[in-house]
N, C-alpha and C positions, 0 to 999 in steps of 0.2 A: 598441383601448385597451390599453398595456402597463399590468399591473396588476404593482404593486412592495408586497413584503412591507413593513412599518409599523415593526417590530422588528427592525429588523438591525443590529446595530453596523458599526462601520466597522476594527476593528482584530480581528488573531487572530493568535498564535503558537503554533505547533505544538509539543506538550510529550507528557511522557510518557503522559497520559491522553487522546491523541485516538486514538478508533478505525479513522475514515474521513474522508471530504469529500466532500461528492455534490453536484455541480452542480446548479442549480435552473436551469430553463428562462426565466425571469422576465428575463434574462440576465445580469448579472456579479454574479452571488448563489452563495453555495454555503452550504449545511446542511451544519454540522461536528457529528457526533459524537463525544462523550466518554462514557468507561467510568462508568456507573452518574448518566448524566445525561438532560434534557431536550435534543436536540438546538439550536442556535443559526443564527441566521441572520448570516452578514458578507456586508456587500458587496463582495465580490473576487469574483474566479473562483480556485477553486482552486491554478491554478498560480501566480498571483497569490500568495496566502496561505504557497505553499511559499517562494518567492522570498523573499518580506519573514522567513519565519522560518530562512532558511539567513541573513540577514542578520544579521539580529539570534542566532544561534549563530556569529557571525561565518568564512563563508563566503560563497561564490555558487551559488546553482542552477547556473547552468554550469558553475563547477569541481568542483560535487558528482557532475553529470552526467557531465563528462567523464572525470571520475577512476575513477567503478563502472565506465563502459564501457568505459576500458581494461582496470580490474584483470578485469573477466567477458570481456572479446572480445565484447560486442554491443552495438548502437547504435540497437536497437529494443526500446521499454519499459522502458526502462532504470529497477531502483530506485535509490532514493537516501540517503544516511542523513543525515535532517536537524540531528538533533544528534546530534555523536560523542562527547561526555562521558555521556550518558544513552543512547544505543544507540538512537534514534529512526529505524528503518529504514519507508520507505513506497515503496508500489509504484503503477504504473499500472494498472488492469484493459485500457486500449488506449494508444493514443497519445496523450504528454502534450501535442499539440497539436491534439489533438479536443476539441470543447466539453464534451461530453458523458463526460469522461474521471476517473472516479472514483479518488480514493489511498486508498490502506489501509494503515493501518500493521501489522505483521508479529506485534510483541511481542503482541497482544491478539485472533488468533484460535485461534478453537477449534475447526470443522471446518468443511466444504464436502461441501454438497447437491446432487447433481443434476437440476434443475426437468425442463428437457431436454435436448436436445444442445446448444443455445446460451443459458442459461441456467443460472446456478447461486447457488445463496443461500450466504451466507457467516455463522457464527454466529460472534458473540464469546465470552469470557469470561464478561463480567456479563449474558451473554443476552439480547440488542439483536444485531439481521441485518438484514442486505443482501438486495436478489434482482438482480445487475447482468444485463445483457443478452452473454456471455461464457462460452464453453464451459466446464467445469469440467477440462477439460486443460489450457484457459491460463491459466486462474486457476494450477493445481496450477504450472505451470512459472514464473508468476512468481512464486508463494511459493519454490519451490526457488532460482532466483535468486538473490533476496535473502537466503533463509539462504547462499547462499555468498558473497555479497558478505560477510556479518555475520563468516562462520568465515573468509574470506580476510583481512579488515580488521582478525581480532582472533587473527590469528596470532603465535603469540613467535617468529620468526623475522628477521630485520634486513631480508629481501627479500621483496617479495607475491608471489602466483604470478596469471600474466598470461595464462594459455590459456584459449581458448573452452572456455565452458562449454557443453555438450550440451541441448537441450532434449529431454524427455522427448514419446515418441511415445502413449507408454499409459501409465496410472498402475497400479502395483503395491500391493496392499495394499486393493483395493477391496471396501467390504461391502457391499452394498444401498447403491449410490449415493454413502456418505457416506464421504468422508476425512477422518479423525481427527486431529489434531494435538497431541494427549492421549499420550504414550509410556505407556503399562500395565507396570508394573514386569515384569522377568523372573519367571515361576513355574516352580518347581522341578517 
């Protein structure tokens, strides 16, 4: 018996207050998280839902696609920025053509936990996490990523810069497990 959620709407655009999208098993369902909400159920599948909202910010997933992966030089995991007037940057935790492939958008985390080596929880802002199935190196690398996708795309220079980006082999700055994304002001 496929058993189908009761409450799901049928429409979602991605906006400044979504934190994630986490595919439900149920099958073309995905639980969307927003900053200081009740999670929602839509009937799409995630990629689905990026699609219709690169749409309606009038573009296309594939030109959103193709455009980071030139400006980064990589063609695996690629993030995206769904809207470029609000800075709406979201990434893959795998591949965005695996079912089971979570987006998270950038602006709205706070740190990353290490459960255990393939594993790692991801905390927001308004204090709402994740636990994806995904080492916390590649988490850390597709956040860095997309912060240069963000600092590439929002350069005041008249040309982007076009060279591969480096994936990180270790993460630097590690304390008990958790990466920060919290800058702590300089102290004197």
């Amino acid at each position: 018996m496929n058993k189908q959620p009761g409450n799901a709407i049928n429409e979602y655009v991605i906006n400044e207050n979504t934190l994630f999208l986490e595919p439900v098993r149920y099958g073309e369902y995905t639980k969307v998280y927003e900053k200081n909400s009740e999670p929602v159920m839509i009937k799409k599948t995630p990629l689905k839902i990026i699609r219709h909202s690169c749409i309606r910010h009038l573009s296309t997933y594939d030109g959103r696609r193709e455009a980071s992966a030139k400006v980064l030089g990589i063609n695996r995991k690629v993030p995206i920025n769904v809207d470029h007037l609000k800075g709406t940057y979201l990434f893959p935790t795998i591949s965005h053509l695996k079912p089971d492939c979570v987006w998270i958008t950038l602006s709205h985390l706070k740190y990353l936990e290490k459960v255990d080596k393939k594993q790692t929880k991801i905390t927001f802002m308004d204090g709402q996490w994740i636990v994806i199935p995904v080492s916390p190196l590649a988490v850390h690398n597709q956040i860095m990523m997309t912060k240069e996708l963000y600092e590439r795309g929002n350069a005041e220079t008249p040309s982007i810069r076009t060279e591969k980006v480096a994936r990180a082999q270790y993460v630097v700055g590690v304390k008990e497990n958790v990466i920060s994304f919290f800058y702590p002001q300089n102290r004197e």
